[in-house]
Every structure is written in structure tokens, then in C-alpha cells.
KOLRO-609548 format. One record per residue (C-alpha): x, z, y; residue number from 1; residue in three letters. Coordinates in steps of 0.2 Angstrom, whole numbers, always signed. Each point is the difference from the previous one (the first is absolute). Example, Ala and Ser with C-alpha at 12.3 -4.5 7.8 and 13.67 -1.06 7.14 Angstrom:
BEGIN
+62  +39  -22  1  ALA
+6  -3  +17  2  SER
// end
This chain:
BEGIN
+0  +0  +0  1  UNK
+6  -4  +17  2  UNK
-5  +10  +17  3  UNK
+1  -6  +18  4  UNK
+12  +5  +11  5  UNK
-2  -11  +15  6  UNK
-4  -18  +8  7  UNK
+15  -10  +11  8  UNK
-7  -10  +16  9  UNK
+7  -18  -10  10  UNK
-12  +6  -17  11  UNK
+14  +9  -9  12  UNK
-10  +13  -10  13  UNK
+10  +12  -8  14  UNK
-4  +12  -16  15  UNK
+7  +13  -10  16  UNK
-2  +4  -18  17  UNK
-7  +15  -10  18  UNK
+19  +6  -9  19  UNK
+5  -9  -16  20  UNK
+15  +4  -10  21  UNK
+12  -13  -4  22  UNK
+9  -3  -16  23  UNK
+12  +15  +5  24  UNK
-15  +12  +1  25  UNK
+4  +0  +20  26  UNK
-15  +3  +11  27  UNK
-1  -15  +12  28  UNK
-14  -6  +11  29  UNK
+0  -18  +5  30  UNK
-3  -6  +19  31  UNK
-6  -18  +2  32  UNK
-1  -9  +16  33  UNK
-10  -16  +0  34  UNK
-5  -13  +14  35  UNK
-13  -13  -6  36  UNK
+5  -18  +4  37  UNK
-9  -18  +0  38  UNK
+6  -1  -17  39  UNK
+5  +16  -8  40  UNK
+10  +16  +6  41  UNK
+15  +6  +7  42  UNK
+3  +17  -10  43  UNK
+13  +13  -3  44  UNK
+0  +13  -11  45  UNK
+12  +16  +1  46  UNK
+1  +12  -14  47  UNK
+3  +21  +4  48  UNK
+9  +9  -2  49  UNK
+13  -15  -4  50  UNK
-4  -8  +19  51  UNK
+3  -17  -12  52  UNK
-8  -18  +4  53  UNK
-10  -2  -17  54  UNK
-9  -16  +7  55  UNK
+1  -12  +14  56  UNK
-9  -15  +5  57  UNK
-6  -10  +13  58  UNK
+8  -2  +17  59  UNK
+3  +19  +7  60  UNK
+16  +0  +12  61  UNK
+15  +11  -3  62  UNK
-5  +10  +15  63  UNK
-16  +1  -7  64  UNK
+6  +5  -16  65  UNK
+13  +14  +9  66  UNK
-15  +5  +10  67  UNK
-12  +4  -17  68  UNK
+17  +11  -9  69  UNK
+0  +8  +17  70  UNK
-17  +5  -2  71  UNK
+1  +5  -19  72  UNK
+16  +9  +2  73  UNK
-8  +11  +13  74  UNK
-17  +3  -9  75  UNK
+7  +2  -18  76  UNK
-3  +19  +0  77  UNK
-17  -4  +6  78  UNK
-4  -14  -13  79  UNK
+2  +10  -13  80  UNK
-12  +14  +6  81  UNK
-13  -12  +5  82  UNK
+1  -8  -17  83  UNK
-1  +16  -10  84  UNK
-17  +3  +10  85  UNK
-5  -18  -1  86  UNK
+0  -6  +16  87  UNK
+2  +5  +17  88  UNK
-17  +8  +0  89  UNK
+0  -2  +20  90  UNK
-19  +2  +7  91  UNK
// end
């Protein structure tokens, strides 16, 4: 299941997992950022707590692509939390 995080002024929508465990039995939660196109996406999806590229497509920039590891480096402590209560829960 994925959850919402938030919505970019050029589409982007961006989404976190609920926590997995890889093949290692590490805990990780999946943060995917996705901009609809005329035919397709643009998509990149990081992996905590590894800060890895798992998938990439489309035509997102580098400084895009910096400007979404900015962003998962600073929220990691609170992807995993909102993940564990599944969702952000914001009313």
C-alpha cells in the first residue's frame, strides 16, 4: 500500500510506502515520486534506510533528482513513523 505525502506545482506526486523488509530482513519504506506525461511518467523511486535509486524513468533532471534525496534524506526519520501508522493521518 502506498500513502500520500504531497503534490509538486509541475504534477509530481510523491508517495511513501507502508515498511517492507528486503531480502536481508531490513526494514525499508519505499518513496516514489511520479510526474504524469503525454505518454507515460517520469518516476524515481528511493529505497530507506539505503537512500538508494531502486527505479528511474522518464525525464526528471539531476537537479530534480538532487532536490527529491534532499527531501528523503531529511524526512527519513519521519517516513518511517508515518508508515508504521499508515499514513500521515493529517486532518
Amino acid at each position: 500500500m502506498v500513502h500520500p505525502f504531497c503534490k509538486y506545482p509541475d504534477g509530481t506526486e510523491a508517495v511513501f510506502s507502508n515498511i517492507r523488509k528486503n531480502d536481508e530482513g531490513i526494514e525499508t519504506v519505499w518513496i516514489c515520486f511520479e510526474r504524469p506525461k503525454v505518454y507515460g511518467f517520469d518516476t524515481i523511486i528511493f529505497e530507506l534506510p539505503s537512500y538508494n535509486i531502486i527505479e528511474k524513468g522518464g525525464n526528471y533532471t539531476e537537479e530534480e533528482i538532487a532536490m527529491f534525496k534532499t527531501v528523503v534524506e531529511r524526512g527519513a526519520p519521519s517516513f518511517f513513523e508515518w508508515a508504521r501508522k499508515g499514513g500521515m493521518n493529517i486532518a
